[in-house]
C-alpha positions as YAML, in Angstrom:
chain: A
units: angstrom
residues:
- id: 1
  name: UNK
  ca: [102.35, 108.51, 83.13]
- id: 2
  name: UNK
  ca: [99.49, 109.70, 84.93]
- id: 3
  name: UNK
  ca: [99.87, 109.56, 88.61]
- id: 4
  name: UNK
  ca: [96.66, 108.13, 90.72]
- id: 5
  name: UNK
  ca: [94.01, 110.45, 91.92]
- id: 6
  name: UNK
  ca: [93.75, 108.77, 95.38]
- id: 7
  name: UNK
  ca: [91.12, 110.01, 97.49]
- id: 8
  name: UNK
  ca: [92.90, 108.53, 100.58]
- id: 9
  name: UNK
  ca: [96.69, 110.64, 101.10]
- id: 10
  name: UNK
  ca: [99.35, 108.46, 100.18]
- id: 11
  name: UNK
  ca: [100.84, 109.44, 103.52]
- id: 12
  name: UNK
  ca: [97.62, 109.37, 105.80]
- id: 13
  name: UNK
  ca: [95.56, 107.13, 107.72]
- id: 14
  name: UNK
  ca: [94.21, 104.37, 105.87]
- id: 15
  name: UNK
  ca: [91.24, 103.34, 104.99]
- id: 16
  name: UNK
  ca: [89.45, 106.22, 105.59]
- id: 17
  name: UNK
  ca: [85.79, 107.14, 106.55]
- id: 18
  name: UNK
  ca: [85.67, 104.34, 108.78]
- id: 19
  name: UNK
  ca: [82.68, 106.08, 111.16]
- id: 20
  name: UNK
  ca: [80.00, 104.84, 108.71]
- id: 21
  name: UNK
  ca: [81.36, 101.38, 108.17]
- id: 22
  name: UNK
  ca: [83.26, 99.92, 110.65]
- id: 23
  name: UNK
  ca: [83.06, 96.49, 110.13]
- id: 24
  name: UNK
  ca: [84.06, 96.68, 106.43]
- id: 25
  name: UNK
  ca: [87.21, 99.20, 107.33]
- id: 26
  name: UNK
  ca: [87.98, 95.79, 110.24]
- id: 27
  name: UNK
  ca: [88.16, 93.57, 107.01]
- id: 28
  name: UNK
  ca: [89.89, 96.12, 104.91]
- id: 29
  name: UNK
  ca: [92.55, 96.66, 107.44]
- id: 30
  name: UNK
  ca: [93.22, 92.84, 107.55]
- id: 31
  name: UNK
  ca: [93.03, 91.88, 103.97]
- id: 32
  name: UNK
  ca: [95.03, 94.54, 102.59]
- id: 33
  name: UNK
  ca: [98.79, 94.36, 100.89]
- id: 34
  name: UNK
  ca: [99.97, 97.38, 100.45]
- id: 35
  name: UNK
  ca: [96.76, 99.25, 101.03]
- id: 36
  name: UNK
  ca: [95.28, 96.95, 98.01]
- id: 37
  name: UNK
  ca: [92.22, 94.73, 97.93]
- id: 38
  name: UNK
  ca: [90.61, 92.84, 95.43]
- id: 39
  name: UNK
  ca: [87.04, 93.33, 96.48]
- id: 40
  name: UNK
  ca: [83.94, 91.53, 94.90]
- id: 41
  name: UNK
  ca: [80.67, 92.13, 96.02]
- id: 42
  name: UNK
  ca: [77.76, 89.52, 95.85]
- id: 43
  name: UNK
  ca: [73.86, 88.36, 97.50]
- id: 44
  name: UNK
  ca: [72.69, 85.30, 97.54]
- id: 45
  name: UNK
  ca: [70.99, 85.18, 94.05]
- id: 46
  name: UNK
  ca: [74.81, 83.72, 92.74]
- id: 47
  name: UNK
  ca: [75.85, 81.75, 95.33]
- id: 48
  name: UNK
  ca: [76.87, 78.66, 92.95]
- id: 49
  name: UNK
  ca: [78.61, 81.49, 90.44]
- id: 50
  name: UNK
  ca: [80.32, 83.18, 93.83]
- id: 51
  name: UNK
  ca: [81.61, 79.46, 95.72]
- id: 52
  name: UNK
  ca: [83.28, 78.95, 92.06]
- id: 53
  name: UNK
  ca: [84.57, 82.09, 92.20]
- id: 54
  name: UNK
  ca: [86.14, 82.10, 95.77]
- id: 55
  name: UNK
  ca: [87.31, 78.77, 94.88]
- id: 56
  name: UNK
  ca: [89.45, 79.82, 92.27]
- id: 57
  name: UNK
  ca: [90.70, 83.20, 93.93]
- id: 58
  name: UNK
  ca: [91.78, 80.85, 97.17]
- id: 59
  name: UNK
  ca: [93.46, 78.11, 95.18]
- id: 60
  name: UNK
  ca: [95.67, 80.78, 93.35]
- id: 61
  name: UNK
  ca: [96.84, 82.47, 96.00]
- id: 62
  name: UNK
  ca: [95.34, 85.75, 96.13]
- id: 63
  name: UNK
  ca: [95.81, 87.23, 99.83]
- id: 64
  name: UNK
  ca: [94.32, 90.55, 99.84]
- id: 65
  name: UNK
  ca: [90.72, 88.88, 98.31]
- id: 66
  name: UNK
  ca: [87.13, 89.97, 100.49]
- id: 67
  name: UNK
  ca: [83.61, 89.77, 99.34]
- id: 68
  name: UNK
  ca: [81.46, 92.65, 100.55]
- id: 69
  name: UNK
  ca: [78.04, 90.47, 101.20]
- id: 70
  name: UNK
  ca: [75.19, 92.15, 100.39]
- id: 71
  name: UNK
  ca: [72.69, 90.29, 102.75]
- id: 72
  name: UNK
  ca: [73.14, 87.65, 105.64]
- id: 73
  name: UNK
  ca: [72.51, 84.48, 103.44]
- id: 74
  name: UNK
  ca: [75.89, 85.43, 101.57]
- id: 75
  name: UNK
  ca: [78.00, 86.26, 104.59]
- id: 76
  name: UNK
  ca: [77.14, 82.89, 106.24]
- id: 77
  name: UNK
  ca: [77.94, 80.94, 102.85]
- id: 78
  name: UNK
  ca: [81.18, 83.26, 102.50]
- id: 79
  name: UNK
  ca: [82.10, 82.54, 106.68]
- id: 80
  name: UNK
  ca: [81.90, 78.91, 105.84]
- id: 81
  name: UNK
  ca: [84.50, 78.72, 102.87]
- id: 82
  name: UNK
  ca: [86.79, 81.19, 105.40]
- id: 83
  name: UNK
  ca: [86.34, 84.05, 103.11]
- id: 84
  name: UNK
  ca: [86.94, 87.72, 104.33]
- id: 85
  name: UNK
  ca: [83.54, 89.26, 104.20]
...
């Protein structure tokens, strides 16, 4: 097998180039299992498409889930269904 080119050392601080986005490395940080996240990213043009969406992700369990919002309409809908964003 082919081992993973991480761009982040296995053994180093983690996330990394936090300086530029510091809110999304906050989320990150809190989301994360094991240094994974299943991230989706979104704006309001698929709100209907994206509630579905979170619906499902929440009601199976998945505990390392964010949505990066792309504008403020999303991250309000997102805050309101307690979704990491």
């Amino acid at each position: 097998t082919k081992p993973l080119d991480l761009i982040a050392p296995a053994d180093g601080p983690w996330p990394v180039n936090c300086a530029e986005l510091p809110e999304l490395c906050e989320v990150v940080k809190k989301v994360a299992v094991g240094r994974a996240v299943m991230a989706a990213v979104s704006n309001s043009n698929i709100l209907q498409m994206l509630g579905q969406f979170v619906d499902v992700v929440q009601k199976v369990g998945v505990p390392n889930f964010l949505v990066v919002a792309l504008d403020e309409r999303t991250k309000q809908f997102l805050d309101g269904r307690g979704c990491p964003s």
